[in-house]
BATOR-626174 format. One record per residue (C-alpha): residue number from 1; residue in one letter; x, y, z. Coordinates in pm, 1 decimal, padded with zeros to 6 digits. Last residue first. Layout:
BEGIN
(atom NUM "A" (X Y Z))
...
// end
This chain:
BEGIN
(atom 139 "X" (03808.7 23936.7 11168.3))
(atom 138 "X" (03453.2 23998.3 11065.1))
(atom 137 "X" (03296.7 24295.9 10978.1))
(atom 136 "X" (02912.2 24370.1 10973.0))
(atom 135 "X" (02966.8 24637.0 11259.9))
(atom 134 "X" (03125.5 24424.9 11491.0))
(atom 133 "X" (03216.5 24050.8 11429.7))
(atom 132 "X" (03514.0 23848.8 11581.3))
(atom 131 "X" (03640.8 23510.5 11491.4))
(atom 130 "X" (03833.4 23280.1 11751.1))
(atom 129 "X" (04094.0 23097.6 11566.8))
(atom 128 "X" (04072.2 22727.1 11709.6))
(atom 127 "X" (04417.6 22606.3 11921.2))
(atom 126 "X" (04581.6 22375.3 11701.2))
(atom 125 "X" (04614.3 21992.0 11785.0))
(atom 124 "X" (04376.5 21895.7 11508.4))
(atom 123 "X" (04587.9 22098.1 11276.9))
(atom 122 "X" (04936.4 21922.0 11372.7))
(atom 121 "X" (04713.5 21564.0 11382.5))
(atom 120 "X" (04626.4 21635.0 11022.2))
(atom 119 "X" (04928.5 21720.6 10943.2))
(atom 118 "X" (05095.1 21416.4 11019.4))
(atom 117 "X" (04875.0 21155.2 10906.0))
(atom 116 "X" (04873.1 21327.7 10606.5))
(atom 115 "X" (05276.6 21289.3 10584.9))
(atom 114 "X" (05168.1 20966.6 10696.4))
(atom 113 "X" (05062.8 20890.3 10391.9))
(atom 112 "X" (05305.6 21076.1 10175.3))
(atom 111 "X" (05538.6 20790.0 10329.4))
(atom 110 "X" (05330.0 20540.9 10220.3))
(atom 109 "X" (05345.4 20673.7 09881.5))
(atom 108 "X" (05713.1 20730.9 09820.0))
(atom 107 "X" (05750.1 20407.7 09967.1))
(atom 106 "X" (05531.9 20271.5 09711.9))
(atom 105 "X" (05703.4 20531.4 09433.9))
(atom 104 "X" (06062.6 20390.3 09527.9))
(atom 103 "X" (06010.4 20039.2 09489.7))
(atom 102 "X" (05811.9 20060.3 09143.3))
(atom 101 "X" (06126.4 20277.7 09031.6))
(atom 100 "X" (06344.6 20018.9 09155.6))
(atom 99 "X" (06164.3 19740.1 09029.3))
(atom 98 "X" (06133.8 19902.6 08672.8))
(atom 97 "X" (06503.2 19931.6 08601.9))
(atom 96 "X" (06574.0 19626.5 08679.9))
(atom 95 "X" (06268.9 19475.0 08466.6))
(atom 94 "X" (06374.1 19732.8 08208.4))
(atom 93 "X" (06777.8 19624.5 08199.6))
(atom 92 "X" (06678.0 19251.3 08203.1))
(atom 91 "X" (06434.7 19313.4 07841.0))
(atom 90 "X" (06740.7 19501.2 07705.8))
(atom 89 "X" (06977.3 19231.3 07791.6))
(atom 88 "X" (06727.3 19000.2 07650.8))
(atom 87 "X" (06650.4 19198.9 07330.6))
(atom 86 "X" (07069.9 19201.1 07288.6))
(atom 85 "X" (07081.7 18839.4 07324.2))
(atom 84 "X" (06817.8 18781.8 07051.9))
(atom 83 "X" (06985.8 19030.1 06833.4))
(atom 82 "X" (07344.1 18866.0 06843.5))
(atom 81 "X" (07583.6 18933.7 07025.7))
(atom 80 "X" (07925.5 18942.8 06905.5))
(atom 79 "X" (07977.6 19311.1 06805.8))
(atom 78 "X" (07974.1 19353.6 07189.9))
(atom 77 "X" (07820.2 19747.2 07210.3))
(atom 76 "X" (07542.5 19651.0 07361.0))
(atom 75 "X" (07743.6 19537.0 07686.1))
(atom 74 "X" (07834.4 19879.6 07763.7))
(atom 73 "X" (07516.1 20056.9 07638.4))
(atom 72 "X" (07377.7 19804.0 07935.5))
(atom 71 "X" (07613.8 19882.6 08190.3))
(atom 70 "X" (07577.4 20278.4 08118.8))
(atom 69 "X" (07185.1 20244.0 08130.0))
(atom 68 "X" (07220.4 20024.3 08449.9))
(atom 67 "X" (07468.7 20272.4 08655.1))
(atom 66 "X" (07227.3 20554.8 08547.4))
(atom 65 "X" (06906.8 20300.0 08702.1))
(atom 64 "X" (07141.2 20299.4 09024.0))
(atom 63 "X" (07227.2 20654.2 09054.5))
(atom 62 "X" (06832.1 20746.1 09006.5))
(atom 61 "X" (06778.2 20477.3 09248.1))
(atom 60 "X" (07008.5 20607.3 09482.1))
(atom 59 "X" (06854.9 20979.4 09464.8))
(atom 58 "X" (06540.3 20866.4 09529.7))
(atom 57 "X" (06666.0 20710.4 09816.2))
(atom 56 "X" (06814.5 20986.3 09934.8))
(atom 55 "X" (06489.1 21196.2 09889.4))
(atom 54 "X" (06267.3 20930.8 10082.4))
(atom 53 "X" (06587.9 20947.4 10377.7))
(atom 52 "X" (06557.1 21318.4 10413.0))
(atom 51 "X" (06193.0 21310.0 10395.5))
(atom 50 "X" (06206.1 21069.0 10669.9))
(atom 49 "X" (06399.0 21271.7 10879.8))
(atom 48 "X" (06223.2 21609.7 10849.4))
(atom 47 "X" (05907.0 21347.2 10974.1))
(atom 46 "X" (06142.3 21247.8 11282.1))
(atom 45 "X" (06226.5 21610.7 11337.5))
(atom 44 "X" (05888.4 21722.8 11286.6))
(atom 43 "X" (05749.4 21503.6 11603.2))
(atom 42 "X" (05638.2 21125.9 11500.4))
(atom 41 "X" (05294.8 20982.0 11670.7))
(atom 40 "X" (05026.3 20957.3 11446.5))
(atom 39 "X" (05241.7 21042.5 11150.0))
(atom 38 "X" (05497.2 20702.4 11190.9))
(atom 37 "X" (05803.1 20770.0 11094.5))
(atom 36 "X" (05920.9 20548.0 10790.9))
(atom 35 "X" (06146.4 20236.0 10854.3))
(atom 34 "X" (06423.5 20070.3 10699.9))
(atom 33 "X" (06512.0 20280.5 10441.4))
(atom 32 "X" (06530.5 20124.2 10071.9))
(atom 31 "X" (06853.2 20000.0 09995.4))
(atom 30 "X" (06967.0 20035.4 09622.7))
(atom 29 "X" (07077.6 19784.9 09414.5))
(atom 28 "X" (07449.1 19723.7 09351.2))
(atom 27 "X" (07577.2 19827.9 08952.5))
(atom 26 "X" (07839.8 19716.1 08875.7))
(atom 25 "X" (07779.4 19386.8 09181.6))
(atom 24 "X" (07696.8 19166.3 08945.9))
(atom 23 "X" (08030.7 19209.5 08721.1))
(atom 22 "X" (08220.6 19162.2 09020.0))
(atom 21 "X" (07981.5 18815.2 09120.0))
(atom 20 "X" (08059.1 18696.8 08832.2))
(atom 19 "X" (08434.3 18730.7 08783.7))
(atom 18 "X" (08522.6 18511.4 09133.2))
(atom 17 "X" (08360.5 18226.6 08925.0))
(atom 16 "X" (08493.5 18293.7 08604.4))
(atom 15 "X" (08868.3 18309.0 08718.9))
(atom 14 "X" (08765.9 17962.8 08912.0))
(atom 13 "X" (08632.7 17822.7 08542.8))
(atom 12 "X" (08979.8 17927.0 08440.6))
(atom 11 "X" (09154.7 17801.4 08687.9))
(atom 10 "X" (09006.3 17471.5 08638.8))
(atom 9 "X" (08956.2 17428.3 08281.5))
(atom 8 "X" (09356.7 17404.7 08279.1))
(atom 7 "X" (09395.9 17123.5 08498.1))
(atom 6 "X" (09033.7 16961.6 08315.7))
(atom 5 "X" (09220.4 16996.5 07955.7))
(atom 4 "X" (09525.6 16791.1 08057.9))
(atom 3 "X" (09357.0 16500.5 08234.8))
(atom 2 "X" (09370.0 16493.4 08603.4))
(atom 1 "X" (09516.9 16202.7 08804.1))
// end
C-alpha cells in the first residue's frame, strides 16, 4: 500500500519528468550538414550547394546561441538563485555557446578547403592564354 506523501510525490515527480526534457529542448542544437562536396571532384552546383548549406548553418547557430541568450536572461531573472547558481548558468550558457561556434568555424574551414581544392582544379583545367609580342607590345 502506498503511504500518503509517496501517492502524491508521484505525479508530481512524473510532471517533472515529462518537464525536463521540454525545457531541454528551448533551445535544440543545431545540425551540422552531413557532408561537404568534395573539391577534387564536385561540379559548381555541388560547391553552390555546400555554400548554401555552410551559410544555413551559420544561420542556425546564430538562431541557436539567440535562443540561449534569451533562455539564460530568462532564468537570471529568478530572484531565488543565488550567485553561485547564476555563475553556473552563465558558465553552461558559454560552453553552449562556444561548441556551436567552435562547430561552425571547423566546418567553415574544411569547407574553405576544398573551396581551394576547387579552384585550383577550375584553373588547372583552363586552356593557357597565349601571349603575343610585336613591336615591344605584348597582349
Amino acid at each position: 500500500m502506498f503511504r500518503p506523501v509517496t501517492r502524491l510525490a508521484l505525479p508530481v515527480f512524473g510532471a517533472l519528468l515529462l518537464a525536463a526534457p521540454l525545457a531541454q529542448a528551448a533551445c535544440p542544437y543545431p545540425a551540422a550538414p552531413a557532408a561537404l562536396p568534395d573539391g577534387a571532384t564536385a561540379s559548381k552546383d555541388e560547391m553552390m550547394a555546400g555554400k548554401a548549406a555552410v551559410s544555413k548553418f551559420n544561420q542556425d547557430v546564430e538562431a541557436y546561441n539567440a535562443c540561449l541568450d534569451t533562455e539564460l536572461q530568462a532564468e537570471m531573472a529568478d530572484a531565488s538563485l543565488k550567485a553561485e547558481q547564476k555563475k553556473n548558468l552563465q558558465s553552461m550558457a558559454n560552453a553552449k555557446h562556444d561548441a556551436a561556434v567552435d562547430e561552425l568555424t571547423a566546418l567553415a574551414a574544411r569547407f574553405n578547403e576544398q573551396v581551394k581544392v576547387y579552384k585550383a582544379k577550375a584553373a588547372a583545367a583552363a586552356p593557357a592564354k597565349s601571349v603575343r609580342c610585336s613591336d615591344g607590345a605584348c597582349q
